[in-house]
C-alpha positions in Angstrom: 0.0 0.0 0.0 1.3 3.6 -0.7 0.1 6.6 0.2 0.2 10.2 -0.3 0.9 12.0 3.1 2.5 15.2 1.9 4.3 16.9 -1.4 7.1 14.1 -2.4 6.0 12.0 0.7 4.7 8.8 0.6 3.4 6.0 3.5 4.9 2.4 2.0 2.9 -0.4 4.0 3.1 -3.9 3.7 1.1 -6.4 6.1 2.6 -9.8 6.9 0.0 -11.8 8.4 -0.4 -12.2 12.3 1.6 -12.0 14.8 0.8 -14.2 18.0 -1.7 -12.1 19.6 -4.0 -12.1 16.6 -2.9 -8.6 15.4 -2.1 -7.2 11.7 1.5 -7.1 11.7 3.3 -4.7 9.2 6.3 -3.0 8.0 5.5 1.1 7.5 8.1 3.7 6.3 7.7 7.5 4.8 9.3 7.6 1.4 10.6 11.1 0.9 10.8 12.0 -3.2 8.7 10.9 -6.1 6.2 8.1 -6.3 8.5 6.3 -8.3 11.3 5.7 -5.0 8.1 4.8 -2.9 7.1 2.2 -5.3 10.7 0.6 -5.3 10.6 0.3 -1.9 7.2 -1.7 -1.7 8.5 -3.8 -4.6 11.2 -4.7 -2.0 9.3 -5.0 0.9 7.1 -7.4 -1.2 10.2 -9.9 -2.7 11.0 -9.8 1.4 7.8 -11.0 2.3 7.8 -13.7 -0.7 10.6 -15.1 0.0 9.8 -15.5 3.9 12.4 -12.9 5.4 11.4 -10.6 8.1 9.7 -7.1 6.2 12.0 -5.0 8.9 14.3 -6.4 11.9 12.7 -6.2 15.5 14.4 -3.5 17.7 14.4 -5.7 20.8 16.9 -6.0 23.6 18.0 -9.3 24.3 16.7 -8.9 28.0 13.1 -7.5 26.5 13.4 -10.4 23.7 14.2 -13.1 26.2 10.9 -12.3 28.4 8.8 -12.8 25.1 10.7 -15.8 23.8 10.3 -17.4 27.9 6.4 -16.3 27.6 6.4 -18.2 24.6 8.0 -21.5 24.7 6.9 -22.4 28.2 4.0 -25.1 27.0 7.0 -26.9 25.2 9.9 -27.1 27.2 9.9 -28.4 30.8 9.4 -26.4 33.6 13.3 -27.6 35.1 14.9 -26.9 32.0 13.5 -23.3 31.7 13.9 -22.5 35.1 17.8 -23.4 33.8 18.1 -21.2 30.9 16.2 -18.3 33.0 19.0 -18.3 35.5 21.9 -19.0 33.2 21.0 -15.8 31.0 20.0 -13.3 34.0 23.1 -14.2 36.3 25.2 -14.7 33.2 24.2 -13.2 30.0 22.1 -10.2 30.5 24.3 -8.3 32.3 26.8 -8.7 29.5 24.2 -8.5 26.6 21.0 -7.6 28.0 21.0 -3.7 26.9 22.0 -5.0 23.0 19.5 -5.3 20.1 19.0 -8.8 18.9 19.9 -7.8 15.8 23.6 -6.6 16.7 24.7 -9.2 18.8 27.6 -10.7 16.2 29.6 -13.7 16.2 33.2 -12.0 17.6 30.6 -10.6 20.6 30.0 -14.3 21.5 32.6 -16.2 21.1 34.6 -13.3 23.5 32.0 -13.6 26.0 32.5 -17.1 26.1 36.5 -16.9 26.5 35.8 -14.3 29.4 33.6 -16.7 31.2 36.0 -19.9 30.7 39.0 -17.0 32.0 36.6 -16.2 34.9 36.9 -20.2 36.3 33.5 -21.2 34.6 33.8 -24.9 33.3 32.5 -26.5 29.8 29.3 -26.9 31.2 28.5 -23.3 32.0 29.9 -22.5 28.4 27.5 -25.4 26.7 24.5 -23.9 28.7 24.6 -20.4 27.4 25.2 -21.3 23.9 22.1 -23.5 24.4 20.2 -20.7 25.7 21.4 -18.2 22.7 20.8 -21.0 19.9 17.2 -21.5 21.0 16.5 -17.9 21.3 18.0 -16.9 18.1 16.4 -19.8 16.4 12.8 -18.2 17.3 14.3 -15.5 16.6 14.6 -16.1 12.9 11.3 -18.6 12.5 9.1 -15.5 14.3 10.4 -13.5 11.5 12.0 -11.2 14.1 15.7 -10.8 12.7 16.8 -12.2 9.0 19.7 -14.7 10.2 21.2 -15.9 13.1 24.9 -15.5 14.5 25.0 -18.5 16.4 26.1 -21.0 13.4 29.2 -18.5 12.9 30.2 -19.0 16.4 32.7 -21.1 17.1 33.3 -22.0 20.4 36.6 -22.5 22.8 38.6 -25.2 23.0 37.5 -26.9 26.7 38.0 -29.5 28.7 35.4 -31.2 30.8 36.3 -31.3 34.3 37.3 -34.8 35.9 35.0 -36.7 37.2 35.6 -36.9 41.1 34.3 -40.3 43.1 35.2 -42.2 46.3 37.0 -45.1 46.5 35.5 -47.8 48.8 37.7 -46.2 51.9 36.2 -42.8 50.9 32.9 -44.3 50.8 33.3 -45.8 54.3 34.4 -42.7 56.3 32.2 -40.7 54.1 29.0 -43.0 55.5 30.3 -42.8 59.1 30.4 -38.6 59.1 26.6 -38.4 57.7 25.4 -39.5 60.9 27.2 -36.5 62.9 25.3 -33.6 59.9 21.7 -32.9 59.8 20.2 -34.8 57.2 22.5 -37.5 57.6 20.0 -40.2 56.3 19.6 -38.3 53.4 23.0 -38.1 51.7 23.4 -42.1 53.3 20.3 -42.9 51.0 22.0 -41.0 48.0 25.0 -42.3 48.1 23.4 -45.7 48.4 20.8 -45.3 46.0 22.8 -43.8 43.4 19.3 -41.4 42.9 19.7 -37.9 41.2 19.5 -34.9 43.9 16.3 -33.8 42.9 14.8 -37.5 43.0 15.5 -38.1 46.5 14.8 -35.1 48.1 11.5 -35.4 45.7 10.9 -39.0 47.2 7.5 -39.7 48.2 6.4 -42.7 50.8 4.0 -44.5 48.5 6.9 -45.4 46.1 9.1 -46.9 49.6 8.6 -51.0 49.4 9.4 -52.1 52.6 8.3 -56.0 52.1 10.7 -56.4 48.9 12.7 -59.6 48.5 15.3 -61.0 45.8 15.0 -64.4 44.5 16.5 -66.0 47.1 14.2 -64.6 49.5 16.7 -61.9 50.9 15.0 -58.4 52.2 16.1 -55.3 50.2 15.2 -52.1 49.9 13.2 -50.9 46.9 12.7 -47.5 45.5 10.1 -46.2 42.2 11.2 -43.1 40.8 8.0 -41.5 39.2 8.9 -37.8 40.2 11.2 -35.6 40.7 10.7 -32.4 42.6 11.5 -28.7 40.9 12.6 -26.1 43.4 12.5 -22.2 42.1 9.4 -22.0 41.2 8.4 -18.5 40.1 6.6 -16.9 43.4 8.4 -19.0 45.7 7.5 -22.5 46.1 8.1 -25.9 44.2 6.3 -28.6 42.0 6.6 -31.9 41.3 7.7 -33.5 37.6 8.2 -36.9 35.7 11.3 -38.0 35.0 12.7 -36.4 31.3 13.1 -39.9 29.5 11.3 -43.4 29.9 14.6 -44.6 31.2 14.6 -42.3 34.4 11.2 -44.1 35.6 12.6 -47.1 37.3 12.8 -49.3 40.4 15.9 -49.3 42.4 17.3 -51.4 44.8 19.7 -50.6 48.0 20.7 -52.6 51.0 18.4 -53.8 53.8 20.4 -52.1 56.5 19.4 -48.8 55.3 16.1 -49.6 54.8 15.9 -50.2 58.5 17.2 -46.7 59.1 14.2 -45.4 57.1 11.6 -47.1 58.9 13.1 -45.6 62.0 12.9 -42.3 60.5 9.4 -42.6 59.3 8.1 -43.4 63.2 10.0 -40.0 64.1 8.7 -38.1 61.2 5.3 -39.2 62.2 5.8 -38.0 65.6 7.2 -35.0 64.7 3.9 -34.5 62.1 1.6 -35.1 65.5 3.3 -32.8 67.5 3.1 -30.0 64.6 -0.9 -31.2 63.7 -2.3 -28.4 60.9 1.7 -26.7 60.9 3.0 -29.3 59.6 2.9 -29.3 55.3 2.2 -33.1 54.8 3.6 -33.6 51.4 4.2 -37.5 52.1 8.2 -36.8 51.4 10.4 -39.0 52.5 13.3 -36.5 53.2 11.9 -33.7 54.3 12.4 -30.5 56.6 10.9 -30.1 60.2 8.2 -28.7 58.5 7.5 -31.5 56.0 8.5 -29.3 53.1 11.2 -30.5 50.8 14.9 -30.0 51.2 16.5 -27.4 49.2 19.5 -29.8 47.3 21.5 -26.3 47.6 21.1 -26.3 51.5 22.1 -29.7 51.5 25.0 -29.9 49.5 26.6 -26.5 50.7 26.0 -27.0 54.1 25.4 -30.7 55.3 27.1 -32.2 52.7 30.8 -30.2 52.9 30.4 -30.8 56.4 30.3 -34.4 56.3 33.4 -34.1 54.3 35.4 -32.2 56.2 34.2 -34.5 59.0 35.5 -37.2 57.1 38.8 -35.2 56.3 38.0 -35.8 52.9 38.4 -33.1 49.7 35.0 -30.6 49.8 35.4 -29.8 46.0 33.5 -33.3 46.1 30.0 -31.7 45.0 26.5 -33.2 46.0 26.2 -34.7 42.6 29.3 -36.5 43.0 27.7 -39.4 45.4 25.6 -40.1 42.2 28.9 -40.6 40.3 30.4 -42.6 42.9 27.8 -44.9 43.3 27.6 -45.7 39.7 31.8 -46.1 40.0 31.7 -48.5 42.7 29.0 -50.3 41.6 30.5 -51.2 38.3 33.5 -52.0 40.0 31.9 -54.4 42.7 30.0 -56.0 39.7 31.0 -55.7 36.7 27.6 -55.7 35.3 27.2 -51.9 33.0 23.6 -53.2 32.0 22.2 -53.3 35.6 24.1 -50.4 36.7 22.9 -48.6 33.7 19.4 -49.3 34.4 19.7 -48.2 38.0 21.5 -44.9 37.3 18.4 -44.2 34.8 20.9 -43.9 31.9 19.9 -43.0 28.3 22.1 -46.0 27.1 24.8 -48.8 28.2 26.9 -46.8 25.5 26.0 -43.7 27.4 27.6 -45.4 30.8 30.3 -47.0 29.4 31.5 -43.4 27.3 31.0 -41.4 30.6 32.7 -43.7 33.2 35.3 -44.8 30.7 38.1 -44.5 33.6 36.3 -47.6 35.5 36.8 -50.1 32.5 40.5 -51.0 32.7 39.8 -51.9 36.8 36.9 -54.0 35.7 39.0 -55.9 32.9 41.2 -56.3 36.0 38.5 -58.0 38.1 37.6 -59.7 35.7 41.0 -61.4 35.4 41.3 -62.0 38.8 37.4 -64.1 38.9 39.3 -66.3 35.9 42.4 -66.5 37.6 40.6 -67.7 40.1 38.5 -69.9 38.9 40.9 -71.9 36.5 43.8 -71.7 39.3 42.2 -72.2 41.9 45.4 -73.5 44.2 47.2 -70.2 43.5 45.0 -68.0 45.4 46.0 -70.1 48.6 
């Protein structure tokens, strides 16, 4: 559409269907000179819109784009993973690239913020994470007709090295167990090191999935956990909710040893006593772990406080992180035996190829056990 507004000035308007809320979007521009110059630029605007590129760029912030583009993809991405990308981009990238137009962030800005942030002591991780978050945001970016291309393909990113895994050994392990039961929340980091359960399946733990009256084969008790849910803290407002697990894998039973069951059944009388004592205070949520007040434990809490404490208690390194009882459980496990497809299926691992890639170090110990089993049972007179 062109219009006459003034002498030699012309309105150029081109509509280009809806935008989310249902209203006529459009690119406008006054076109100073003959009609001739006006009508070139609708021809323009036109071939733009015909050949699906965005009629003019959006003038967004990152920080104003990253509230519509959260807004937006909410219904299809989990709640966990959001909350994620939220806090990597406000702690991380908004203060470096909040204030700059979507459409002038450029490769060299990128790939310098992420050498900055690997200079700064951040690991591969952090680095993957916010080059997650930009990818996904940039590739709305471009589909919601907001910007013409993306930067992201053009960035290449650092050379990094993934930090070593860290696990106990069995001696670890052992005075590890024995300084959980001088910390608050003791049972807690017992039953994760034992369980081998991700931080926010544990501490999401509900009663109902507890089997108490589980035995093997051979008619042995054991302790039997169903992981169905997992529990989200951070929930916008304050508060929490409760999830699924992200892949069929993660839903799975899991065994641990009787002895600790015992220490849960003790637990549950006190918690039940404690629950009387509170009556209406106390917020029945039918955890498992829980605080005092029956609401769930913060993993943060736990592993900053509790956790480094029943390390240093056990003189042992603190860089050992909360998530680190999950790796050693796996490691020991495959050690003690041998068996990747069971421990696999435990752990809730995509893949046996997944566990065998990521706890690659444990392999040449196992070929090692393995040996001594054979040795043992074809020499049997040398082990005497």
């Amino acid at each position: 559409m062109i219009e006459k507004v003034g002498r030699k000035k012309y309105l150029v308007r081109v509509y280009d269907g809806v935008d989310a809320k249902g209203k006529r979007r459009s690119a406008s521009k006054i076109i100073y000179g003959e009609r001739p110059v006006a009508e070139a630029y609708e021809l323009e605007l036109r071939q733009r819109k015909n050949q699906g590129q965005p009629l003019s760029e959006s003038k967004l912030t990152l920080a104003k784009f990253f509230e519509e583009w959260e807004k937006a993809v909410r219904k299809r991405m989990k709640e966990k993973t959001l909350l994620w990308f939220r806090g990597q981009f406000m702690k991380h990238i908004s203060p470096v690239f909040g204030h700059v137009k979507l459409t002038a962030l450029d490769p060299l800005d990128i790939e310098r913020f992420y050498a900055e942030k690997l200079e700064s002591g951040l690991g591969a991780s952090s680095i993957e994470s916010f080059h997650a978050v930009l990818s996904l945001m940039y590739k709305d970016a471009v589909r919601w007709k907001h910007i013409k291309q993306s930067p992201i393909p053009l960035v290449k990113l650092p050379k990094m090295s993934k930090k070593e895994m860290m696990c106990f050994t069995p001696e670890q392990a052992a005075k590890y167990l024995a300084a959980t039961y001088h910390v608050t929340y003791g049972l807690t980091l017992r039953f994760a090191l034992q369980t081998g359960l991700r931080p926010e399946e544990y501490t999401g733990l509900k009663w109902p999935f507890l089997d108490f009256d589980y035995k093997d084969l051979t008619g042995r008790r054991r302790g039997r956990v169903t992981v169905r849910e997992t529990v989200i803290p951070g929930k916008p407002g304050g508060g929490w909710w409760w999830s699924v697990p992200k892949t069929e894998k993660g839903r799975r039973d899991v065994l641990f040893p009787f002895p600790l069951l015992q220490e849960i059944q003790q637990h549950r009388a006190q918690q039940l006593e404690r629950k009387m004592k509170l009556g209406k205070h106390y917020q029945d949520h039918d955890l498992v772990f829980a605080t005092p007040l029956g609401t769930p434990i913060d993993a943060r809490m736990l592993s900053f406080r509790m956790h480094k404490k029943a390390l240093e208690m056990a003189g042992l390194n603190t860089a050992y992180r909360l998530y680190d009882l999950r790796h050693s459980w796996v490691t020991l496990s495959l050690l003690q035996s041998g068996d990747i497809k069971t421990v696999s299926e435990q752990a809730g691992h995509s893949s046996t190829a997944f566990t065998m890639d990521k706890y690659a170090h444990v392999l040449p110990q196992m070929r090692e056990a393995v040996v001594d089993k054979m040795e043992a049972l074809f020499y049997p007179s040398a082990q005497q």
